[in-house]
mmCIF file of the C-alpha atoms, coordinates in Angstrom:
data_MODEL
# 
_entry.id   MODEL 
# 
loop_
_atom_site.group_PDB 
_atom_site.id 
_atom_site.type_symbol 
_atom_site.label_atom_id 
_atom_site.label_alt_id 
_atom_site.label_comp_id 
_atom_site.label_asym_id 
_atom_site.label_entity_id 
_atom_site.label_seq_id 
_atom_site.pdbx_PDB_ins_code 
_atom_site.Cartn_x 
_atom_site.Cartn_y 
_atom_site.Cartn_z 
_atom_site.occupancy 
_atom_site.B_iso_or_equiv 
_atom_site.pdbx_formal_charge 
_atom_site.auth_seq_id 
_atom_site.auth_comp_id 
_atom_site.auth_asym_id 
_atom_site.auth_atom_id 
_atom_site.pdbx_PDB_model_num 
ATOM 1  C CA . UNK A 1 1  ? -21.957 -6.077  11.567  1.00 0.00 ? 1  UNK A CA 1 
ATOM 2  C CA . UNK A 1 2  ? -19.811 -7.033  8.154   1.00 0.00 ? 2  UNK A CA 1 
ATOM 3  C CA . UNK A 1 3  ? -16.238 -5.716  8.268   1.00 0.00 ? 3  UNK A CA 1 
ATOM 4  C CA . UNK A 1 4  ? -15.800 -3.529  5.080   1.00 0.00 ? 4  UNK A CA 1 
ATOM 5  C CA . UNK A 1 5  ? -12.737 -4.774  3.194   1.00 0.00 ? 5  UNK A CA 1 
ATOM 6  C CA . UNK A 1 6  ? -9.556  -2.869  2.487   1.00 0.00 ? 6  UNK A CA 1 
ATOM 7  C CA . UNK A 1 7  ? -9.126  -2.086  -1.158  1.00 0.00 ? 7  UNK A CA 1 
ATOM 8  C CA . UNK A 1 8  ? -6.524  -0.481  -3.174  1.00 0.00 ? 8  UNK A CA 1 
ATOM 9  C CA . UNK A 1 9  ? -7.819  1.327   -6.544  1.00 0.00 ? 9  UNK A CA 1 
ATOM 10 C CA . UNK A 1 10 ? -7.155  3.316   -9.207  1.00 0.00 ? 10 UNK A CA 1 
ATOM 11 C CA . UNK A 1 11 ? -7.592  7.099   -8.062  1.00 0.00 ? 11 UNK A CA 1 
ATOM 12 C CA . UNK A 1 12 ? -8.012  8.130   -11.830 1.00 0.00 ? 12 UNK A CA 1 
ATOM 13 C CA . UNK A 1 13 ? -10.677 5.773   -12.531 1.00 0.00 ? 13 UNK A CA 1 
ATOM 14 C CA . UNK A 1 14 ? -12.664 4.976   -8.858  1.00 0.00 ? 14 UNK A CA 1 
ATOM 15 C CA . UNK A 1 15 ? -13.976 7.007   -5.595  1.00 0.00 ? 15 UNK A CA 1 
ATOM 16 C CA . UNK A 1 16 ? -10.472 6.237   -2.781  1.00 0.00 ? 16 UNK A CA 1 
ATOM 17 C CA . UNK A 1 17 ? -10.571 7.649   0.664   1.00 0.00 ? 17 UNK A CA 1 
ATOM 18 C CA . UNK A 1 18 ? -6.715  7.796   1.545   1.00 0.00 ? 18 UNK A CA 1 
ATOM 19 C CA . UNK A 1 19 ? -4.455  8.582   -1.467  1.00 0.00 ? 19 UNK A CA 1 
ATOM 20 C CA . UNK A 1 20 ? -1.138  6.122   -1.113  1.00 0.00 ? 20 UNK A CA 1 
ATOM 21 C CA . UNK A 1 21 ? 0.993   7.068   -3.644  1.00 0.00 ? 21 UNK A CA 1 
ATOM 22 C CA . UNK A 1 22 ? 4.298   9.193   -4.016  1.00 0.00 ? 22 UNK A CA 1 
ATOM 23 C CA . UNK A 1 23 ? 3.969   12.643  -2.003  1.00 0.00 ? 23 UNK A CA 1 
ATOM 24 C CA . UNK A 1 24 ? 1.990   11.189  0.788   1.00 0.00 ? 24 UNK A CA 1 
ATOM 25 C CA . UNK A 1 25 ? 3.329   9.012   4.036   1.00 0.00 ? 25 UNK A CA 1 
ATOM 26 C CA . UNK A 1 26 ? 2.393   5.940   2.860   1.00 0.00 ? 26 UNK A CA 1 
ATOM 27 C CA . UNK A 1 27 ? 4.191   6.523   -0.759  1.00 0.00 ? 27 UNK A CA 1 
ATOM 28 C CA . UNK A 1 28 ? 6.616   3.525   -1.751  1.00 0.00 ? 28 UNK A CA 1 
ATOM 29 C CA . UNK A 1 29 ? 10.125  5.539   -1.870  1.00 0.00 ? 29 UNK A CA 1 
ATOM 30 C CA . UNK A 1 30 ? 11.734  2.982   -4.046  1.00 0.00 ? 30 UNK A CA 1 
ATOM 31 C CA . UNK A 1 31 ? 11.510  3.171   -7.941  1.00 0.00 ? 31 UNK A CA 1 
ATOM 32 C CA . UNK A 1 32 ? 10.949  0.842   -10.771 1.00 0.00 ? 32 UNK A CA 1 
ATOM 33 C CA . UNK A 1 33 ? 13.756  0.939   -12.820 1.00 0.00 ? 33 UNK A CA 1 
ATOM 34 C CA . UNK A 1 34 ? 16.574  2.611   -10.624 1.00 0.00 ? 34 UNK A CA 1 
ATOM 35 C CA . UNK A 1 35 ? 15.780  0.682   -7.950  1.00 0.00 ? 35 UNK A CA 1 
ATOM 36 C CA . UNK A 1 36 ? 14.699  -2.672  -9.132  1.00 0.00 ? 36 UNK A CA 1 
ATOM 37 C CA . UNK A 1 37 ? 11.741  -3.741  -11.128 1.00 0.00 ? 37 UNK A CA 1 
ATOM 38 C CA . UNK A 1 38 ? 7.879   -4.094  -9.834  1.00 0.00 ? 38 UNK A CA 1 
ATOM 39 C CA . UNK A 1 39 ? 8.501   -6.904  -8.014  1.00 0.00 ? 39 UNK A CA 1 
ATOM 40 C CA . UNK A 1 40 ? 12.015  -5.836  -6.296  1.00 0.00 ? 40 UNK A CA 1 
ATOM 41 C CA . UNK A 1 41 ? 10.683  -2.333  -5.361  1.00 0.00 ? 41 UNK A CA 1 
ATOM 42 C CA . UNK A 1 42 ? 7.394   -4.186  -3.484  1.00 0.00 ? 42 UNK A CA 1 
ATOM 43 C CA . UNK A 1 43 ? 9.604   -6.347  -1.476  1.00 0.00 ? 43 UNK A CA 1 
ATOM 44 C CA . UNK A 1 44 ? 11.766  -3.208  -0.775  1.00 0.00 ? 44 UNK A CA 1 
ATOM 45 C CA . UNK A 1 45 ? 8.999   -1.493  0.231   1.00 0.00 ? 45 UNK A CA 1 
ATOM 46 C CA . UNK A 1 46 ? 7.494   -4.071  2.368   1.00 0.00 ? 46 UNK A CA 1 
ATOM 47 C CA . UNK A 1 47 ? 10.863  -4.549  4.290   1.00 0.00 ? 47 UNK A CA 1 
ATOM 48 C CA . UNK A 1 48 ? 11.492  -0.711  5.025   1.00 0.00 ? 48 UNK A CA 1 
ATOM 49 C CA . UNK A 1 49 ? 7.659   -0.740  6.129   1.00 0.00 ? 49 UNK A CA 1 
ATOM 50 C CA . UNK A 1 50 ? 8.357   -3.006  8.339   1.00 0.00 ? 50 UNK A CA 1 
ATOM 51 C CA . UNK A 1 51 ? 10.927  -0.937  10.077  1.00 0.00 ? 51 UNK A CA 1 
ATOM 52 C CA . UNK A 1 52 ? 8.815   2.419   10.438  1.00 0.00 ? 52 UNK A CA 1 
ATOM 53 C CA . UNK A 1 53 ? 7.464   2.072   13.661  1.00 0.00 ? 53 UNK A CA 1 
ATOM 54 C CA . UNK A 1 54 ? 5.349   5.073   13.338  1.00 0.00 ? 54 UNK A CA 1 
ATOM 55 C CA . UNK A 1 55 ? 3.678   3.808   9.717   1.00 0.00 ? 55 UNK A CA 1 
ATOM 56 C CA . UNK A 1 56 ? 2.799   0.622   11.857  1.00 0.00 ? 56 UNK A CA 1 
ATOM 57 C CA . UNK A 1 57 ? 1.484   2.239   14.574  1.00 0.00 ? 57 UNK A CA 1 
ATOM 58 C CA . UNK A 1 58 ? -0.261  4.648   11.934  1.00 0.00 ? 58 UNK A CA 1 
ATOM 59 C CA . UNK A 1 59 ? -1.973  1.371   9.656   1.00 0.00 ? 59 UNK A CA 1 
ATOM 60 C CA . UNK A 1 60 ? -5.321  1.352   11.552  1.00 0.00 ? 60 UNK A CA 1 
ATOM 61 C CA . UNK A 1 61 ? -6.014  4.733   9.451   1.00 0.00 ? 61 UNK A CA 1 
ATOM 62 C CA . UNK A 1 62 ? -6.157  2.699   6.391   1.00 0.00 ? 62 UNK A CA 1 
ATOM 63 C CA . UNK A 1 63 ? -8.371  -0.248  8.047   1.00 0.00 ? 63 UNK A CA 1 
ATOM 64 C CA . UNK A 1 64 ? -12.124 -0.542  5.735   1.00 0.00 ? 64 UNK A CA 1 
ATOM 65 C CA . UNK A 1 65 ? -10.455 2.265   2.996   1.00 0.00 ? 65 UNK A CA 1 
ATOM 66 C CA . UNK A 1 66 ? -10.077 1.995   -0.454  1.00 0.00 ? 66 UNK A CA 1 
ATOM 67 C CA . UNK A 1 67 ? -6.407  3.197   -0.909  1.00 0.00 ? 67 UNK A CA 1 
ATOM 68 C CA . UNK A 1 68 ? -5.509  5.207   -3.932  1.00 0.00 ? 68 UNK A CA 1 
ATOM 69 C CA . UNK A 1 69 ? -2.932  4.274   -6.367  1.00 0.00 ? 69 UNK A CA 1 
ATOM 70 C CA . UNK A 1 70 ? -2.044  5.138   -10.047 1.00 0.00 ? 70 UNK A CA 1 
ATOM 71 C CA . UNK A 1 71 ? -0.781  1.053   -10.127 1.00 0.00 ? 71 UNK A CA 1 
ATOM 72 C CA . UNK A 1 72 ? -4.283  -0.796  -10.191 1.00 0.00 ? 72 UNK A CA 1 
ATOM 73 C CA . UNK A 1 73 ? -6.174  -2.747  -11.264 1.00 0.00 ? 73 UNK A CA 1 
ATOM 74 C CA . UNK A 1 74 ? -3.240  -3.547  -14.348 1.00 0.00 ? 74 UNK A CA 1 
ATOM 75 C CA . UNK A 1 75 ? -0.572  -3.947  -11.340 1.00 0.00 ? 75 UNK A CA 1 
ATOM 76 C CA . UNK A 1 76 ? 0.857   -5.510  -7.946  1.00 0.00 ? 76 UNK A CA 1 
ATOM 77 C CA . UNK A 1 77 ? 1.438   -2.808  -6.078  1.00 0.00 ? 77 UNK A CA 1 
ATOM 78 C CA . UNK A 1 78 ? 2.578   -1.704  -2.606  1.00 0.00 ? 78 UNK A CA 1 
ATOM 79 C CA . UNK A 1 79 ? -0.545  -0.891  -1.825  1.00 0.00 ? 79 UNK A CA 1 
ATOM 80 C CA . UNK A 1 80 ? -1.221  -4.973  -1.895  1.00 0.00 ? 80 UNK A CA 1 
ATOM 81 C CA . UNK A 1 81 ? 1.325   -4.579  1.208   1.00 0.00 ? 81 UNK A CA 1 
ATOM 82 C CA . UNK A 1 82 ? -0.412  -2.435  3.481   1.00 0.00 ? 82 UNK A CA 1 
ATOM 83 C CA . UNK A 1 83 ? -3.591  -4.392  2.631   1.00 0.00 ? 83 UNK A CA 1 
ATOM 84 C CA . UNK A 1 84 ? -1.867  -7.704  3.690   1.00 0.00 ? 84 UNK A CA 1 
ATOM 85 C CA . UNK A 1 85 ? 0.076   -5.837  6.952   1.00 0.00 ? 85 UNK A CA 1 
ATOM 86 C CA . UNK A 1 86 ? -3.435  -4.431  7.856   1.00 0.00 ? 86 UNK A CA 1 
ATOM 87 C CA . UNK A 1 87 ? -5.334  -8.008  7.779   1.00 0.00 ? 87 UNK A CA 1 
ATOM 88 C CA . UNK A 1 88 ? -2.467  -9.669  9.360   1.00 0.00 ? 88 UNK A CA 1 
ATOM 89 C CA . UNK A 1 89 ? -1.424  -11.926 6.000   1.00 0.00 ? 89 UNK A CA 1 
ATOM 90 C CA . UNK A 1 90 ? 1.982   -10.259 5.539   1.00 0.00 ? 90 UNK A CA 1 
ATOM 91 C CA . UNK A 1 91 ? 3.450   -13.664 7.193   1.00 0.00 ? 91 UNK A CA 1 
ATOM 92 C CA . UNK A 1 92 ? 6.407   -12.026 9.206   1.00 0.00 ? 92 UNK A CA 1 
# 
C-alpha cells in the first residue's frame, strides 16, 4: 500500500485536515517582524519544537495530512518543519 504524503496547504484556497496555524497547538508562537523575519522565526520555531516533548510525542497526528496554513504555496513555512520532523529529514 502507497504511503500518502504529508502536505502543508493553503486553508483559504485547498481541502486541509489539521489546521496548523496561530490558535491551534501546532501554531508557530514566534512572529515575523518582532521576532525575526521568515526565515529567523522558522528556525525559532523548529528549535522550541524540538523541546516540546508532548508536540513530539503528538506528530504522528499529522502523519498522511495536508496541514493548513495561511503561508503556502507563496511561502516557507513552519509547517515545512513538522513535515520534515514527521519524515525524519529534520537532520538533528
Amino acid at each position: 500500500m502507497k504511503e500518502i504524503k504529508t502536505t502543508v496547504v493553503n486553508k483559504r484556497y485547498q481541502e486541509y485536515n489539521i489546521y496548523i496555524g496561530r490558535g491551534s497547538k501546532w501554531g508557530n508562537p514566534f512572529r515575523i517582524g518582532e521576532d525575526g523575519d521568515r526565515e529567523e522565526v522558522i528556525m525559532k520555531y523548529k528549535e522550541w519544537i524540538l523541546e516540546q516533548p508532548s508536540l513530539l510525542r503528538d506528530l504522528h497526528e499529522l502523519k498522511g495530512k495536508r496541514l493548513g496554513c495561511y503561508c503556502r504555496p507563496w511561502h516557507h513555512c513552519h509547517g515545512d518543519v513538522l513535515v520534515e520532523l514527521i519524515e525524519g529529514k529534520d537532520g538533528s
